[in-house]
matplotlib code that plots the C-alpha trace (Angstrom):
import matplotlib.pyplot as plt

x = [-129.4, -127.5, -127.1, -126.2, -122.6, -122.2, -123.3, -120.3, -118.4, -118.7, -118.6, -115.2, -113.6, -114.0, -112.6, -109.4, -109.0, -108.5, -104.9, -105.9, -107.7, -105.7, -108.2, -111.9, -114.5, -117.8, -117.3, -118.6, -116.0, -115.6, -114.2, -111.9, -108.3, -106.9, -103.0, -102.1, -100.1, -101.1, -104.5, -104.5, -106.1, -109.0, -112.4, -115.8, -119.2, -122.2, -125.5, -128.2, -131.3, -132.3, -135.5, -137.1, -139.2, -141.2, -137.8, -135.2, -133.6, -132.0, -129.2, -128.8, -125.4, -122.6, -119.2, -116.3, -113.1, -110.3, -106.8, -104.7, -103.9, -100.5, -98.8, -96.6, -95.5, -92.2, -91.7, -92.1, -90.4, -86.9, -84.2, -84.1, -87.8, -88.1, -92.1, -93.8, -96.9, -99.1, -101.3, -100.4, -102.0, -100.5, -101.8, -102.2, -105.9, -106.9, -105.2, -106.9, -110.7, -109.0, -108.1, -110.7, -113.0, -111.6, -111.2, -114.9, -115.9, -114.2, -115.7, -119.3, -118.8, -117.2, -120.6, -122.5, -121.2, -119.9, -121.9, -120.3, -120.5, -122.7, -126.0, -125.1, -126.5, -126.5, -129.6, -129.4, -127.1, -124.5, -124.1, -120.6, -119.7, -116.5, -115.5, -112.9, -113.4, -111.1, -109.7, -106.4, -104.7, -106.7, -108.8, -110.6, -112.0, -115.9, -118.2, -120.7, -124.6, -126.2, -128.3, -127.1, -129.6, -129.4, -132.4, -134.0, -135.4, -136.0, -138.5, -141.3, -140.4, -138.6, -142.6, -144.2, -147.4, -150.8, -152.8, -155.8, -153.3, -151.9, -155.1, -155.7, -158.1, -159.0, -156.4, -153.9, -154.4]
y = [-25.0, -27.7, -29.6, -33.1, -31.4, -29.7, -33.6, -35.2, -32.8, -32.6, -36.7, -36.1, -33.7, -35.4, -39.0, -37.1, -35.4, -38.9, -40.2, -43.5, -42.2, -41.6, -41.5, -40.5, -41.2, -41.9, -44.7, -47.8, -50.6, -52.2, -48.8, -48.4, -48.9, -51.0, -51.9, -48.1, -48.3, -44.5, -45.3, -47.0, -46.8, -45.4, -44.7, -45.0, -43.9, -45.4, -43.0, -45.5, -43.6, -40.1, -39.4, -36.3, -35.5, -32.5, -30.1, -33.0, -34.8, -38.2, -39.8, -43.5, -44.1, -47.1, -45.6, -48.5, -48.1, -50.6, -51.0, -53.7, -57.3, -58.6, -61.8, -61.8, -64.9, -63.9, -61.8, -63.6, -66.9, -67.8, -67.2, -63.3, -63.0, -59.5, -59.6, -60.6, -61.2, -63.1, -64.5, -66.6, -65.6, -65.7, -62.0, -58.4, -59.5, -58.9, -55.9, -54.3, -55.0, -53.9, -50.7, -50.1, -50.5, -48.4, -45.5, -45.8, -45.6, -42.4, -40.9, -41.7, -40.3, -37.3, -36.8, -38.2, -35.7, -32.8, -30.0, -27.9, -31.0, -28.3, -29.5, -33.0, -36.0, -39.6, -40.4, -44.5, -47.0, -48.0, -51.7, -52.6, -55.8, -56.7, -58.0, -59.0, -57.9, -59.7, -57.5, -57.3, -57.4, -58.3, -55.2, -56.1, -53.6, -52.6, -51.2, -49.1, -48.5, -46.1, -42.9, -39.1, -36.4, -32.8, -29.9, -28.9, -25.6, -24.7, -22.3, -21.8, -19.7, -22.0, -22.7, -19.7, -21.3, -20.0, -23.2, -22.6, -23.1, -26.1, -27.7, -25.9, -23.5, -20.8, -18.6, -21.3, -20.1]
z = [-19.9, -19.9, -23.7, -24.8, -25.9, -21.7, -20.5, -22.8, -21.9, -18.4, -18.4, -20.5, -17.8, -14.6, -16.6, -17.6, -14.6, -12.9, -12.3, -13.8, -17.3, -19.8, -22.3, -22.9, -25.5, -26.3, -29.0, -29.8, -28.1, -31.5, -33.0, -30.0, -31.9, -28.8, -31.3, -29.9, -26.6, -25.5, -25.6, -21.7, -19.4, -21.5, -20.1, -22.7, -22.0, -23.6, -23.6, -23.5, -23.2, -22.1, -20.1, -20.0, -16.9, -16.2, -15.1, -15.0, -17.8, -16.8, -18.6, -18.3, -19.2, -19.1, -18.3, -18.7, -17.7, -18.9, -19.7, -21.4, -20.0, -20.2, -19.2, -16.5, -16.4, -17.5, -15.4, -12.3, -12.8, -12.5, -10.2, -10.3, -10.1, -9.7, -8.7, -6.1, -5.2, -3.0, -5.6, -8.5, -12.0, -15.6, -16.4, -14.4, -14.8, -10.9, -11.1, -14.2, -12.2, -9.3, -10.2, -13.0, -10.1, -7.9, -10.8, -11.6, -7.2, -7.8, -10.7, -9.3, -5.8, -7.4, -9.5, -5.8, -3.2, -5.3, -5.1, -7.5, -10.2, -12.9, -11.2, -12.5, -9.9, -9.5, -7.4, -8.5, -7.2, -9.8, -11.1, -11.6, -13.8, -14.5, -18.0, -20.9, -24.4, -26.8, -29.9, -31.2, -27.8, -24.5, -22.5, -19.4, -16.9, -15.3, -16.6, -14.5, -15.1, -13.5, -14.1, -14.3, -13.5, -14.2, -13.9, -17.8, -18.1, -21.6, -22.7, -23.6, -26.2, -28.7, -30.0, -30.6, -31.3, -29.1, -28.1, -30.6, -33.1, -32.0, -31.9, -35.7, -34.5, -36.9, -36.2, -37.2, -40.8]

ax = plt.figure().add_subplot(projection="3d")
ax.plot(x, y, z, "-o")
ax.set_aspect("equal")
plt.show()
């Protein structure tokens, strides 16, 4: 059977075990304390609902991934400029959607096409929005909304309760 505690921790392993996480959890953004530098890049999942189905249980869930913006205008002016690139921003911006986009097409196709993913599937399409959250320091990244499914077999027997008692027959006393 698989529990709320096996879906965040399943969730959990396959962020970490992805070069470009370096941190998981299951917070609210505004408790996320961005002042610490080892936090980045730091993946967050949102549970938004749960529906349970007749033998599935469907979790609709928001997984972000995001890491800290920084100015590199410094960096790549003057005479010894050091970087180059073919565009011409202020900040790593680009970069952070970039590759929080391509960390989050990862995660999802490893959940998609893995068979061995503990009966976890995404059947959905996933809707990928970029964004900028503004706290002590500047995080931008994706976020991803999409829909988890995984079998639920529980039994019977949690109740024991014949139906004549559930409708408080007489034998219900």
């Amino acid at each position: 059977m698989q529990t709320y505690y096996s879906f965040a921790q399943f969730i959990a392993n396959v962020c970490q075990a992805h070069p470009n996480i370096t941190t998981f959890s299951m917070d609210d953004l505004r408790e996320i304390d961005t002042t610490k530098q080892n936090l980045f890049p730091l993946a967050n999942l949102i549970v938004n609902n749960i529906t349970i189905d007749s033998g599935l249980m469907t979790y609709n869930v928001t997984l972000l991934v995001m890491d800290r913006v920084v100015s590199i205008t410094d960096l790549s002016s003057g005479p010894f400029n050091n970087l180059t690139y073919d565009y011409r921003f202020t900040d790593n911006m680009l970069d952070v959607h970039n590759t929080s986009l391509l960390t989050l097409n990862d995660i999802i196709s490893y959940i998609y096409r893995n068979p061995e993913a503990m009966d976890y599937n995404v059947y959905t399409s996933a809707l990928v929005t970029p964004f900028e959250e503004r706290f002590s320091n500047l995080v931008a990244g994706m976020a991803a909304d999409f829909n988890i499914t995984v079998g639920n077999i529980q039994p019977m027997c949690v109740i024991d309760l014949t139906a004549s008692q559930a409708l408080g027959g007489e034998d219900a006393c």
